[in-house]
Biopython code that builds the backbone (N, CA, C, O; Angstrom):
import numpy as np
from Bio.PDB.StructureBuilder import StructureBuilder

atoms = [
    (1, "UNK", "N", (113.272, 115.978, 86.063)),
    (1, "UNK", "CA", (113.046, 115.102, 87.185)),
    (1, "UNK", "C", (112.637, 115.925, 88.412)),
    (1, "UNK", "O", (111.877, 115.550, 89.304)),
    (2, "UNK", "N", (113.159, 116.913, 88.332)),
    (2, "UNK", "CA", (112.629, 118.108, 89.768)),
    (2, "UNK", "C", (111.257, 118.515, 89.604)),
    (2, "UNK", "O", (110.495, 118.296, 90.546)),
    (3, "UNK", "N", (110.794, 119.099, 88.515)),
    (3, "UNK", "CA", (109.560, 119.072, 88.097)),
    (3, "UNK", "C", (108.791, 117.676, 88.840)),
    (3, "UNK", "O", (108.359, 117.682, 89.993)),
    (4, "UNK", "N", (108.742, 116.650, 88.015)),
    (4, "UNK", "CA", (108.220, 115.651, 88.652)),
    (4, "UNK", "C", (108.214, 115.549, 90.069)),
    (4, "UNK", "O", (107.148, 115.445, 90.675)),
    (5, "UNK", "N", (109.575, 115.575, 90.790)),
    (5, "UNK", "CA", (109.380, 115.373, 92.169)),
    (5, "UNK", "C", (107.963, 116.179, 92.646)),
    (5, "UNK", "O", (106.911, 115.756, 93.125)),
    (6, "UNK", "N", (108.549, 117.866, 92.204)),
    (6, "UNK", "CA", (107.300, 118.741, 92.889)),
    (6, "UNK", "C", (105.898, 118.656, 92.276)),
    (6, "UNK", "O", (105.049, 119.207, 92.976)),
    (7, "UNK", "N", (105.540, 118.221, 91.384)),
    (7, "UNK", "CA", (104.614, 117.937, 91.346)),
    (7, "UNK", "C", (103.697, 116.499, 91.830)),
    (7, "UNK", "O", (102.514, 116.164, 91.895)),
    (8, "UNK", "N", (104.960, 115.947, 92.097)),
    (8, "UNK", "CA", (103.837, 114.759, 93.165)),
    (8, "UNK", "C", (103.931, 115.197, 94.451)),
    (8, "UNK", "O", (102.921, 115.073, 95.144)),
    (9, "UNK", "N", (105.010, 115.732, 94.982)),
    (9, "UNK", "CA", (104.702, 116.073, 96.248)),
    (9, "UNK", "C", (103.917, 116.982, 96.475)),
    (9, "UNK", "O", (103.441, 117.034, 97.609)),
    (10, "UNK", "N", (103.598, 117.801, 95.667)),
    (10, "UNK", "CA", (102.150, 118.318, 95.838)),
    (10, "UNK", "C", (100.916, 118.104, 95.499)),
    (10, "UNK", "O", (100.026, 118.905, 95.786)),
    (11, "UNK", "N", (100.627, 116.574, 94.596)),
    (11, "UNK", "CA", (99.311, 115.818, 94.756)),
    (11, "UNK", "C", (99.089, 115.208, 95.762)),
    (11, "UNK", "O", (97.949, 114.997, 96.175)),
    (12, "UNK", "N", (100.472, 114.700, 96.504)),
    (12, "UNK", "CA", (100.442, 113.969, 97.926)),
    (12, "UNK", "C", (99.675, 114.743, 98.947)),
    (12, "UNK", "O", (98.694, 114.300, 99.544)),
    (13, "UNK", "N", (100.292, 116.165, 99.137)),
    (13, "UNK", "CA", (100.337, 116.899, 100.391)),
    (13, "UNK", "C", (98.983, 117.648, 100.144)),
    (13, "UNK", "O", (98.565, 118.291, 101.107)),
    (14, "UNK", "N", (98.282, 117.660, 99.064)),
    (14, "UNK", "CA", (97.347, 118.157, 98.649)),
    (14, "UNK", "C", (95.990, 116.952, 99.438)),
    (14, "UNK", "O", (95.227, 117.349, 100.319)),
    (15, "UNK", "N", (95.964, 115.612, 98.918)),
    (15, "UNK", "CA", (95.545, 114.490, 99.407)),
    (15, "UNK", "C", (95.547, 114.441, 100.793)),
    (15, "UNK", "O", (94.553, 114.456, 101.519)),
    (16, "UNK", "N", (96.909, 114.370, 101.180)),
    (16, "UNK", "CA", (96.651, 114.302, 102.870)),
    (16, "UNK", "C", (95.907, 115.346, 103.795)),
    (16, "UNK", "O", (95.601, 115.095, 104.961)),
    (17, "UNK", "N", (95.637, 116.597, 103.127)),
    (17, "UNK", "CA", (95.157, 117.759, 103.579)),
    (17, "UNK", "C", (93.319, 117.444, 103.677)),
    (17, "UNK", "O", (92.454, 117.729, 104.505)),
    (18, "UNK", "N", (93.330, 116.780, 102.472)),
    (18, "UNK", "CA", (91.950, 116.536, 102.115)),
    (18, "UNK", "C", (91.487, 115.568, 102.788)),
    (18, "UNK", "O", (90.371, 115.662, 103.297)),
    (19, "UNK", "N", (92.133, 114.617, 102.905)),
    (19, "UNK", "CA", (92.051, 113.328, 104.091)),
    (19, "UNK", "C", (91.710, 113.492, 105.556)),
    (19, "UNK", "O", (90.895, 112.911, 106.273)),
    (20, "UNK", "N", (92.750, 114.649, 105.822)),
    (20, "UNK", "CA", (92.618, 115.092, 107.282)),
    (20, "UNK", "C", (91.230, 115.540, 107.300)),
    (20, "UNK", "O", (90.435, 114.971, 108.048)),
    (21, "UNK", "N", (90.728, 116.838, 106.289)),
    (21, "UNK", "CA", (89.782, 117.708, 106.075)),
    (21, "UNK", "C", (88.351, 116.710, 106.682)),
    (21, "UNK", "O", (87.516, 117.063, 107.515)),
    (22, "UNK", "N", (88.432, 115.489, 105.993)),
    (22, "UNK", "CA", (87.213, 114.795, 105.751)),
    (22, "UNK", "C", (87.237, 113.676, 107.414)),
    (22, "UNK", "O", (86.317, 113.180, 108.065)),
    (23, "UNK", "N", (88.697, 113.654, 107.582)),
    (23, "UNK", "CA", (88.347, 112.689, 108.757)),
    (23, "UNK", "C", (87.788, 113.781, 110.264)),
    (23, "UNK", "O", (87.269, 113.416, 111.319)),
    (24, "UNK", "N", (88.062, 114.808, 109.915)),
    (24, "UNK", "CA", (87.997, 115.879, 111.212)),
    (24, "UNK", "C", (86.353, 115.735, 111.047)),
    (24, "UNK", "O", (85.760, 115.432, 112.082)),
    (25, "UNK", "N", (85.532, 115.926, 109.813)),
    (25, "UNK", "CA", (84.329, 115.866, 109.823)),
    (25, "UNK", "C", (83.773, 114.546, 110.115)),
    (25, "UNK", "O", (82.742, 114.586, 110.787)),
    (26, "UNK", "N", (84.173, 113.441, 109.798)),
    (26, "UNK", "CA", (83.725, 111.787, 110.014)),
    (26, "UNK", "C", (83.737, 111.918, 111.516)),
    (26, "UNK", "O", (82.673, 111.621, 112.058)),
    (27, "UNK", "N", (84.698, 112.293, 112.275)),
    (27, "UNK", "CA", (85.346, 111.882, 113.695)),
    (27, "UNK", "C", (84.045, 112.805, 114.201)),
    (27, "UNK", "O", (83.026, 112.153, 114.430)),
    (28, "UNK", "N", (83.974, 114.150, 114.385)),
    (28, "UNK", "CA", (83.133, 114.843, 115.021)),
    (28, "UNK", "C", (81.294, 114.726, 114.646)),
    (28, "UNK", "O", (80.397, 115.243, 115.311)),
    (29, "UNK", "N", (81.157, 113.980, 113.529)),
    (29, "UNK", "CA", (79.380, 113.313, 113.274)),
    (29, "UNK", "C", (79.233, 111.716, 114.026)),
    (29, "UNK", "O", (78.187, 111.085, 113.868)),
    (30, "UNK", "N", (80.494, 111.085, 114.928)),
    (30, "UNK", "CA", (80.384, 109.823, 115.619)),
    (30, "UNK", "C", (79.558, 110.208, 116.890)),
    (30, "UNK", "O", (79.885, 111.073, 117.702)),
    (31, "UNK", "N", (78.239, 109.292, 116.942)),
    (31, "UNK", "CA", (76.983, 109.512, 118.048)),
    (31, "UNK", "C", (77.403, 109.257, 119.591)),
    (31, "UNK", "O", (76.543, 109.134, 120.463)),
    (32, "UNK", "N", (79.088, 109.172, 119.920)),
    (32, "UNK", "CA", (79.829, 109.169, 121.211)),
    (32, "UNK", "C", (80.656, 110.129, 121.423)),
    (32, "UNK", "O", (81.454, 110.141, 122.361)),
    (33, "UNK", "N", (80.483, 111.415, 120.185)),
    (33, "UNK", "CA", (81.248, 112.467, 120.666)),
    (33, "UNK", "C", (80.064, 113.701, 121.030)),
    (33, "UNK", "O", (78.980, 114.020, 120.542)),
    (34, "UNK", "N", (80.966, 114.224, 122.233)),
    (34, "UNK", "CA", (79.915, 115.165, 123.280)),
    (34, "UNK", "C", (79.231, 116.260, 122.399)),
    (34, "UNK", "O", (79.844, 116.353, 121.335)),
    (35, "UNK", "N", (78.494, 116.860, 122.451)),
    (35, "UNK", "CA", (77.951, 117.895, 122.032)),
    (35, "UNK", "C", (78.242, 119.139, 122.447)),
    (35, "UNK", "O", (77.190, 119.760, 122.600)),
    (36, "UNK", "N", (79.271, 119.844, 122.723)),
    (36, "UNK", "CA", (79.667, 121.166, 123.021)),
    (36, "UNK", "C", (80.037, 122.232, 122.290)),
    (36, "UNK", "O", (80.058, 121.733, 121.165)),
    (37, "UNK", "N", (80.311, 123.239, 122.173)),
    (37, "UNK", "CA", (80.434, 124.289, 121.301)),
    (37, "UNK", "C", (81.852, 124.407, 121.313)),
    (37, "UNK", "O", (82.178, 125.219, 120.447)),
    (38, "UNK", "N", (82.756, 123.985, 121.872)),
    (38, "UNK", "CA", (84.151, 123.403, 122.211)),
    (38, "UNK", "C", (84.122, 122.512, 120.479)),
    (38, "UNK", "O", (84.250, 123.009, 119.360)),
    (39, "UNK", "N", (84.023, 121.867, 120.664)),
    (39, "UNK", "CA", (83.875, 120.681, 119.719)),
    (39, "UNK", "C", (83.237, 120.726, 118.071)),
    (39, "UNK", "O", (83.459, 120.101, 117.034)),
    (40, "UNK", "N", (82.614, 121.487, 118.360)),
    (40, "UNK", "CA", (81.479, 121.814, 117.168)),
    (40, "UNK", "C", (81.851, 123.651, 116.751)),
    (40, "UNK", "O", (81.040, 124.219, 116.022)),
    (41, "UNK", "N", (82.927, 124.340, 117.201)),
    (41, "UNK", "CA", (83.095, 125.724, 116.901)),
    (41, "UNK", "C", (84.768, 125.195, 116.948)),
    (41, "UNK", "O", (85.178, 124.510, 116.010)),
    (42, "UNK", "N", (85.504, 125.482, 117.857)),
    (42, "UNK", "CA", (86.750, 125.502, 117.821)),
    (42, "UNK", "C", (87.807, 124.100, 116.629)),
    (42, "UNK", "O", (88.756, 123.973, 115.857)),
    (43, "UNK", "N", (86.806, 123.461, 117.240)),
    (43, "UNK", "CA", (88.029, 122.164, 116.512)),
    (43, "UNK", "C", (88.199, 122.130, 115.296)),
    (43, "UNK", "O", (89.268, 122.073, 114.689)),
    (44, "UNK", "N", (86.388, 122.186, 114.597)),
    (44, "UNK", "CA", (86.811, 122.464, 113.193)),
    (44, "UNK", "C", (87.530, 123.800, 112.530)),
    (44, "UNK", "O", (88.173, 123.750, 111.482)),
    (45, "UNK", "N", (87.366, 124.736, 113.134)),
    (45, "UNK", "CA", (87.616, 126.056, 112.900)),
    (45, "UNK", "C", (89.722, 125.884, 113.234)),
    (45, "UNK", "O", (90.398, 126.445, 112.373)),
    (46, "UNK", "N", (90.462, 125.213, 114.311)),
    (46, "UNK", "CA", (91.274, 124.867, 114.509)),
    (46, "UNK", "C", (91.688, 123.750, 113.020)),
    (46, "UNK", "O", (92.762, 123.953, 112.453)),
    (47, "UNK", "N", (91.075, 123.014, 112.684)),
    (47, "UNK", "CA", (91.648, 121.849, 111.695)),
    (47, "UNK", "C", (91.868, 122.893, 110.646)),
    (47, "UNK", "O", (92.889, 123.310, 110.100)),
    (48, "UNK", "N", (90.355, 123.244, 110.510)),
    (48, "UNK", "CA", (90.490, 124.492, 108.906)),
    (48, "UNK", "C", (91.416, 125.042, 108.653)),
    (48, "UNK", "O", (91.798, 124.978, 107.485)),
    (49, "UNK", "N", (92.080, 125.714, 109.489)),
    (49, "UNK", "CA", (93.278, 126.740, 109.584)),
    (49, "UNK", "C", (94.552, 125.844, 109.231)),
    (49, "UNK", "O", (95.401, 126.205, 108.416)),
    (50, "UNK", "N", (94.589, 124.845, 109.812)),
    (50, "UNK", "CA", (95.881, 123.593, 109.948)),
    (50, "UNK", "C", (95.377, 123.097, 108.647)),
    (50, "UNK", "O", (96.483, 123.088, 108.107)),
    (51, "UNK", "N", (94.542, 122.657, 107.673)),
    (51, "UNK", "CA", (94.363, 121.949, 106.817)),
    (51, "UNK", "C", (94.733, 122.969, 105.707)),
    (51, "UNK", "O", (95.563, 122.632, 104.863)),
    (52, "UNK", "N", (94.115, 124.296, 105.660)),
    (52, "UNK", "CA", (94.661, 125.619, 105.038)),
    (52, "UNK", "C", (95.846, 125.647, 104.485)),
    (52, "UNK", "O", (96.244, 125.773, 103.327)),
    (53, "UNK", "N", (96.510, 125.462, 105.845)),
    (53, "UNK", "CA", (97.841, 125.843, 105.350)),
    (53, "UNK", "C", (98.659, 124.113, 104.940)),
    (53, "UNK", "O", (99.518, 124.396, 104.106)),
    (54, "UNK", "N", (98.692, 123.037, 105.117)),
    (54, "UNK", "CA", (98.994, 122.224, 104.238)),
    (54, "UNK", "C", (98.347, 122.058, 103.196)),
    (54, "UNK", "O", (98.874, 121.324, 102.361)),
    (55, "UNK", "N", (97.441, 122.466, 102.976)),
    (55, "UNK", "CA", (96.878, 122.695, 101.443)),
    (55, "UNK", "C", (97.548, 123.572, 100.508)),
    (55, "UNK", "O", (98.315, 123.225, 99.610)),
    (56, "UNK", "N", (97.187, 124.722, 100.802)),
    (56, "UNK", "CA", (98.417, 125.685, 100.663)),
    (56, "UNK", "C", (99.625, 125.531, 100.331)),
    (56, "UNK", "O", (100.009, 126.265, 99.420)),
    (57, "UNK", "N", (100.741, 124.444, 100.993)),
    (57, "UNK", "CA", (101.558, 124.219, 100.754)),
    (57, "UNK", "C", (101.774, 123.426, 99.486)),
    (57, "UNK", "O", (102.401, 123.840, 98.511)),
    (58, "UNK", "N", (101.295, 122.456, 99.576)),
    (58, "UNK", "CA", (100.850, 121.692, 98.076)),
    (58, "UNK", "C", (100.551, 121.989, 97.085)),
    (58, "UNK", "O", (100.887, 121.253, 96.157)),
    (59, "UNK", "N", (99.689, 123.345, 96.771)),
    (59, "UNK", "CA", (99.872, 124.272, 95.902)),
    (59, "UNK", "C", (100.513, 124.882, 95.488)),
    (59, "UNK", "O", (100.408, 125.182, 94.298)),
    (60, "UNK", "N", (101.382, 125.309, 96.187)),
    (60, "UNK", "CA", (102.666, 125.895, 96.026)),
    (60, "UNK", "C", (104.047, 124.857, 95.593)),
    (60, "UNK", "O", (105.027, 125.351, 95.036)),
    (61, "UNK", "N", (103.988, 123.696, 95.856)),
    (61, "UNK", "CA", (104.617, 122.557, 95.637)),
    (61, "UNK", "C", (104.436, 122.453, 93.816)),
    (61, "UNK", "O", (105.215, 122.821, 92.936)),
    (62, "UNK", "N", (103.154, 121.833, 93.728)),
    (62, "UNK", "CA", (103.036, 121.655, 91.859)),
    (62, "UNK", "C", (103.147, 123.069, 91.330)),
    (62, "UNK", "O", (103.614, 123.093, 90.191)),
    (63, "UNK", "N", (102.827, 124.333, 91.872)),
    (63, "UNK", "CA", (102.865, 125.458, 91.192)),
    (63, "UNK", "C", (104.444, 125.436, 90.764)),
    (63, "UNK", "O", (104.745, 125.587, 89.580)),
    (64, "UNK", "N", (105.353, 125.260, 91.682)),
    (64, "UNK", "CA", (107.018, 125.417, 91.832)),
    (64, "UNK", "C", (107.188, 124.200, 90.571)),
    (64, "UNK", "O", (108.027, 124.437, 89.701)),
    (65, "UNK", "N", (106.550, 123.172, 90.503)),
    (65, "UNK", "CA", (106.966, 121.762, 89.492)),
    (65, "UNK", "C", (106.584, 122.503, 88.065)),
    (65, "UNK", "O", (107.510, 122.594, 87.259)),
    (66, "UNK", "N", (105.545, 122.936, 87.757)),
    (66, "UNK", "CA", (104.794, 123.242, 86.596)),
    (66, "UNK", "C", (105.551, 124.793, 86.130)),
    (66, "UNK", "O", (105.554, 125.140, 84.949)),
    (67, "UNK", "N", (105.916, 125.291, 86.769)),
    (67, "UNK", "CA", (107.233, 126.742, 86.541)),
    (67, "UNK", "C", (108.283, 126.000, 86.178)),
    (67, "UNK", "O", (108.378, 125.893, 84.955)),
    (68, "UNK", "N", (109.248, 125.354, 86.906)),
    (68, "UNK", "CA", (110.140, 124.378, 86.301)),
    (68, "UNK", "C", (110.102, 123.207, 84.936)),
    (68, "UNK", "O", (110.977, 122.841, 84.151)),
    (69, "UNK", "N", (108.774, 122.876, 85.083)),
    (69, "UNK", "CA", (108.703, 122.115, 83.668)),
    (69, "UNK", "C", (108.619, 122.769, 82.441)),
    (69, "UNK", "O", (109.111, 122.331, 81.400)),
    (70, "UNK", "N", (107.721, 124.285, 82.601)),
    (70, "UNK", "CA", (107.169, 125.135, 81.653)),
    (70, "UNK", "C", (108.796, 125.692, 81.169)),
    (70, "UNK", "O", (109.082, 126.006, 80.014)),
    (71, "UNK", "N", (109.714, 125.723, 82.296)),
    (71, "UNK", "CA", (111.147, 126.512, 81.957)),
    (71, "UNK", "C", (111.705, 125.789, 81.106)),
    (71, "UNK", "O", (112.195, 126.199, 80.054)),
    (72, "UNK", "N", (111.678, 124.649, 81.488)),
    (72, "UNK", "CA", (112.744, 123.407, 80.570)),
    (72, "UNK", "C", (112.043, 123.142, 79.004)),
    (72, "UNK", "O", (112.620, 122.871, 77.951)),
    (73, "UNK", "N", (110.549, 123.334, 79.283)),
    (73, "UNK", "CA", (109.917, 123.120, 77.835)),
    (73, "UNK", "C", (110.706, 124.022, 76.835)),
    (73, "UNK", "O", (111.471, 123.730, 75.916)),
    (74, "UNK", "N", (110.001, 125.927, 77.612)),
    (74, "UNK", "CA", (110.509, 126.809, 76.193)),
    (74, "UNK", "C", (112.284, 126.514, 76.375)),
    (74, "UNK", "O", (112.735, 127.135, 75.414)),
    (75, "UNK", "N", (113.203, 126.034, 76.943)),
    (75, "UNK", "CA", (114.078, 126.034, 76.386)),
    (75, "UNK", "C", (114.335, 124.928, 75.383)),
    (75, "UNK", "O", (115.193, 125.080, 74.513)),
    (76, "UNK", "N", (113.578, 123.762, 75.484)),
    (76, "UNK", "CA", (113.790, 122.720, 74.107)),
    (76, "UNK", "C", (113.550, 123.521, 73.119)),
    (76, "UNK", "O", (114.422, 123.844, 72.313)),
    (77, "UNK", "N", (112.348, 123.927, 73.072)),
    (77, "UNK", "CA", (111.159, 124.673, 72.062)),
    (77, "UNK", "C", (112.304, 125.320, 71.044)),
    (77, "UNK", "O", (112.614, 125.101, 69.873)),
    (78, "UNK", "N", (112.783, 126.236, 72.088)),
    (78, "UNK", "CA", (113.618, 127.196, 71.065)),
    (78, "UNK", "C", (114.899, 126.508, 70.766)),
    (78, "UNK", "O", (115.704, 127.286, 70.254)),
    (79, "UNK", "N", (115.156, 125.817, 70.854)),
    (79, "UNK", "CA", (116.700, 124.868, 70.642)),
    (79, "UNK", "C", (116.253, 124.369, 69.099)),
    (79, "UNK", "O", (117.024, 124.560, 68.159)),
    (80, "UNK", "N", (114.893, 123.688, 68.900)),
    (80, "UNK", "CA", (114.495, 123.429, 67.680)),
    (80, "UNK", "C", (114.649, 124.157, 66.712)),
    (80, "UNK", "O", (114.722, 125.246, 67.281)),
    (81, "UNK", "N", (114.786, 124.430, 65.327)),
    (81, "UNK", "CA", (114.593, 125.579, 64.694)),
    (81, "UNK", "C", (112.960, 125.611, 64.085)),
    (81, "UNK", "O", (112.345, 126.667, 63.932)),
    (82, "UNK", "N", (112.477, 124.453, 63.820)),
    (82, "UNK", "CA", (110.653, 124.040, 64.193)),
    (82, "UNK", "C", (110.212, 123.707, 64.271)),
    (82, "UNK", "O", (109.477, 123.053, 63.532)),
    (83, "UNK", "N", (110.308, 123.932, 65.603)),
    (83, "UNK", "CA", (109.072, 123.557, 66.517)),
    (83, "UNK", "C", (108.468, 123.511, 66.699)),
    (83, "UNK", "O", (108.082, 122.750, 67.586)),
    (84, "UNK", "N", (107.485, 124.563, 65.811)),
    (84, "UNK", "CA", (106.354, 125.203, 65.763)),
    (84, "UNK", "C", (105.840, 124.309, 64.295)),
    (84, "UNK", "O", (104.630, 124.452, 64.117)),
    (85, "UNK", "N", (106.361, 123.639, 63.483)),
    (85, "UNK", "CA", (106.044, 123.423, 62.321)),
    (85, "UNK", "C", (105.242, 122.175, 62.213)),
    (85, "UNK", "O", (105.811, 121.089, 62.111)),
    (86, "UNK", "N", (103.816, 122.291, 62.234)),
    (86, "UNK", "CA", (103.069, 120.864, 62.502)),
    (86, "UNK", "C", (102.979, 119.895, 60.919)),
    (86, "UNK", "O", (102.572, 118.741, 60.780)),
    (87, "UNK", "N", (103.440, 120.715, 60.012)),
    (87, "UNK", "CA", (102.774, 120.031, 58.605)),
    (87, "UNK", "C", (104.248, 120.042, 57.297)),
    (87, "UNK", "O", (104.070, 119.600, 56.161)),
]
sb = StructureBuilder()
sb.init_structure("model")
sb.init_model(0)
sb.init_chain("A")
sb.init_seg("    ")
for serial, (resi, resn, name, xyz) in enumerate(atoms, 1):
    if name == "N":
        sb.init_residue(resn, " ", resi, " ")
    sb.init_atom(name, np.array(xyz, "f"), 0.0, 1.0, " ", f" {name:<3s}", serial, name[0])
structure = sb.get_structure()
C-alpha cells in the first residue's frame, strides 16, 4: 500500500509540474502581455527552475514507490519454493 501511495503521488506531482510548465507558456503567448525581456527571459527561466524541482520531486516520489514494491516482490518470490516454474 506504501508503494502505491508513492507512486501516485508522484504521477500527481509529476502532472502538476507539467501543468504549471505549460500554463507559464499559455499565460506569457496572451496578445495583452507586455513585451519585455523581464517577461520573456526571467519568468520563464524563474518557472523552469521552480517546475525543475517539483518535477524532480515526483521522480523521486515513484522512484521511492517502485524500490518498495520491487522489495516486497523479491521477498514473495523467494518465500515460494517456484516461483520461477512457468510449466
Amino acid at each position: 500500500m506504501f508503494a502505491g501511495e508513492r507512486l501516485l503521488h508522484g504521477a500527481i506531482v509529476v502532472l502538476v509540474s507539467s501543468l504549471l510548465k505549460y500554463l507559464v507558456f499559455v499565460l506569457l503567448d496572451q496578445p495583452h502581455i507586455t513585451r519585455t525581456p523581464f517577461v520573456h527571459d526571467v519568468i520563464p527561466l524563474t518557472a523552469g527552475v521552480f517546475v525543475g524541482a517539483i518535477f524532480s520531486s515526483g521522480v523521486l516520489f515513484a522512484h521511492t514507490g517502485l524500490r518498495v514494491l520491487n522489495d516486497l516482490l523479491l521477498l514473495r518470490m523467494t518465500r515460494e519454493h517456484d516461483w520461477d516454474d512457468l510449466w
